[in-house]
C-alpha positions in Angstrom: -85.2 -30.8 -0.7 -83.5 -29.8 -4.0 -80.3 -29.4 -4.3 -78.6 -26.1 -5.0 -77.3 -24.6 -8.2 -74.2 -24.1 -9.7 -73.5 -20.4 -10.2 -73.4 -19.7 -14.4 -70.4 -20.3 -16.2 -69.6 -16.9 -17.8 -69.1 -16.8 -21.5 -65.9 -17.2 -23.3 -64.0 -14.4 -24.7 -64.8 -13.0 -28.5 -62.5 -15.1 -30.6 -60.1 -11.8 -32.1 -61.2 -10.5 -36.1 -59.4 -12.6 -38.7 -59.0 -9.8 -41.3 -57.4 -6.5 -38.6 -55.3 -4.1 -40.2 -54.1 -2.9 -37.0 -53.3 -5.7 -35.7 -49.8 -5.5 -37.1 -49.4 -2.5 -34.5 -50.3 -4.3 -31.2 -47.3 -5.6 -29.2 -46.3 -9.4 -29.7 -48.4 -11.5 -28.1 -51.8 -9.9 -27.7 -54.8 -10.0 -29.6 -57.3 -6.6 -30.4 -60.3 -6.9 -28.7 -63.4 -6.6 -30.6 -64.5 -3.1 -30.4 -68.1 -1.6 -31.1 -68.8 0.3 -34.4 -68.9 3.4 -32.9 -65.1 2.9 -31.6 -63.3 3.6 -35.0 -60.0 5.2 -34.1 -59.7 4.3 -30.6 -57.2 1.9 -29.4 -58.9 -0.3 -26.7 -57.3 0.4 -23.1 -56.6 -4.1 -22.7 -55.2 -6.4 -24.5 -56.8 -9.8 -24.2 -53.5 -12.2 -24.5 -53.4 -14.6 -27.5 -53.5 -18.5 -26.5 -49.8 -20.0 -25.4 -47.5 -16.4 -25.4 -46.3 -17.0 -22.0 -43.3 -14.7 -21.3 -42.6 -17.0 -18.4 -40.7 -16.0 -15.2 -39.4 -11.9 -14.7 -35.5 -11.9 -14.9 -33.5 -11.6 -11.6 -32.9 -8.6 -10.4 -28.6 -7.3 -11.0 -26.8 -7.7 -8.7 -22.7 -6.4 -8.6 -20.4 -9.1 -9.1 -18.8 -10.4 -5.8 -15.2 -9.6 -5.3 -12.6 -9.8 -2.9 -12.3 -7.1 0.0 -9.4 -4.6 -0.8 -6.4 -5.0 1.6 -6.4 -1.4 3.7 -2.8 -2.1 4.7 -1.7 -2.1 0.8 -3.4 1.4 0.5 -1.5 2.4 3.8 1.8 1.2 2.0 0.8 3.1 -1.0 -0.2 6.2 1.0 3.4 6.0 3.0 5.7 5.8 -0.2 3.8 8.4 -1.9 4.1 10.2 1.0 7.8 9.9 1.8 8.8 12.6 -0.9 7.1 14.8 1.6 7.6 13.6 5.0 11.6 11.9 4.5 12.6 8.0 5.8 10.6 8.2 9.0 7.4 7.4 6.1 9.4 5.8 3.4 10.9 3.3 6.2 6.7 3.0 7.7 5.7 2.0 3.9 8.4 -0.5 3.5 7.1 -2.2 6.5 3.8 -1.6 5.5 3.7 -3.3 2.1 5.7 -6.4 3.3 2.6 -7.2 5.8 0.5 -6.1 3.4 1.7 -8.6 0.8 1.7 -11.2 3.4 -1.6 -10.9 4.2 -2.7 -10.5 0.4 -0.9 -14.2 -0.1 -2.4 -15.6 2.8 -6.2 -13.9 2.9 -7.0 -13.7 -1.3 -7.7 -9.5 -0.3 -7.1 -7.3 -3.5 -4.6 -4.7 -3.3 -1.5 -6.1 -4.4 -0.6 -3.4 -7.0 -0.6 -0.9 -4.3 1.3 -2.5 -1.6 4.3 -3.3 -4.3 3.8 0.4 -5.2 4.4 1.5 -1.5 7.3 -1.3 -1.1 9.0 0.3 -4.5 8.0 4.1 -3.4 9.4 3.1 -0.1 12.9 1.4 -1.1 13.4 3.8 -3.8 12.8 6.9 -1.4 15.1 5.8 1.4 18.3 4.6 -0.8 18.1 8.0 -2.9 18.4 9.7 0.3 20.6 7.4 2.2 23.2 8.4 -1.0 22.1 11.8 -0.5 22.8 11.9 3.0 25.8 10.3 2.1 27.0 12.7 -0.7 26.1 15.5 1.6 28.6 14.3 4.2 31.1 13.9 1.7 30.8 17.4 0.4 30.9 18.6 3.7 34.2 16.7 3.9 35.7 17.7 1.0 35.6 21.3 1.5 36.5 21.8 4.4 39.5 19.6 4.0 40.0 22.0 0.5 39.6 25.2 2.7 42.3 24.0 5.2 44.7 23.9 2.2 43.5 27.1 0.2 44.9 29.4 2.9 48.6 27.8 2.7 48.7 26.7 6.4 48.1 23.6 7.2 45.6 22.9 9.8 44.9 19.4 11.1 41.6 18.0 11.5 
């Protein structure tokens, strides 16, 4: 019995030409192949790798920065004061109570937002004093003439 063979060791690659013009064109890192005379002019299709260019491991992939969740209360505030020119108190009293939780929650929870429920909350008290002292100015006005009509006519009327 004899025993087997190894399988044959297959020959080591062409060591690259010293003297290439074009090697100054290949990308960094590889080496020209050797190519046959009647190649002139062709650019081989592989590069054969020159010894110790490892471009180690591929970069990890992006990814978005991790941020806080936005607080939807705050945006409700926000929404609500903005809101108030059109729909009076009953939404500029909503935002007011709106952004207060809102802020709460934004101290407690680390949410973002916090920019839009102070907008509501200044929407919102802004809104309901300027028509608190128009409401107010209204009724006075009301007042005031018809306590200047009941003296315009020269008789006297009581109220």
């Amino acid at each position: 019995m004899s025993a087997p063979t190894p399988p044959p060791v297959p020959p080591a690659p062409p060591l690259p030409p010293t003297g290439s013009s074009d090697a100054s064109t290949l990308p960094y890192g590889t080496a020209p192949l050797e190519s046959a005379p009647g190649d002139a002019g062709q650019v081989p299709s592989t590069y054969v790798p020159a010894y110790g260019s490892g471009y180690g491991t591929a970069p990890a992939p992006w990814t978005p920065p991790v941020t806080a969740p936005q607080n939807v209360l705050a945006w409700v505030a926000f929404g609500l004061g903005l809101g108030s020119l059109m729909f009076g108190p009953i939404s500029s009293i909503a935002a007011i109570v709106c952004g207060h939780i809102a802020r709460a929650q934004i101290r407690r929870t680390g949410e973002q937002g916090a920019g839009a429920a102070l907008t509501g909350l200044i929407f919102g008290y802004v809104l309901t004093i300027g028509m608190v002292v128009a409401i107010v100015l209204y009724v006075l006005l009301v007042v005031a003439i018809v306590a200047g009509t009941a003296y315009s006519s020269g008789v006297p009327t009581s109220l």
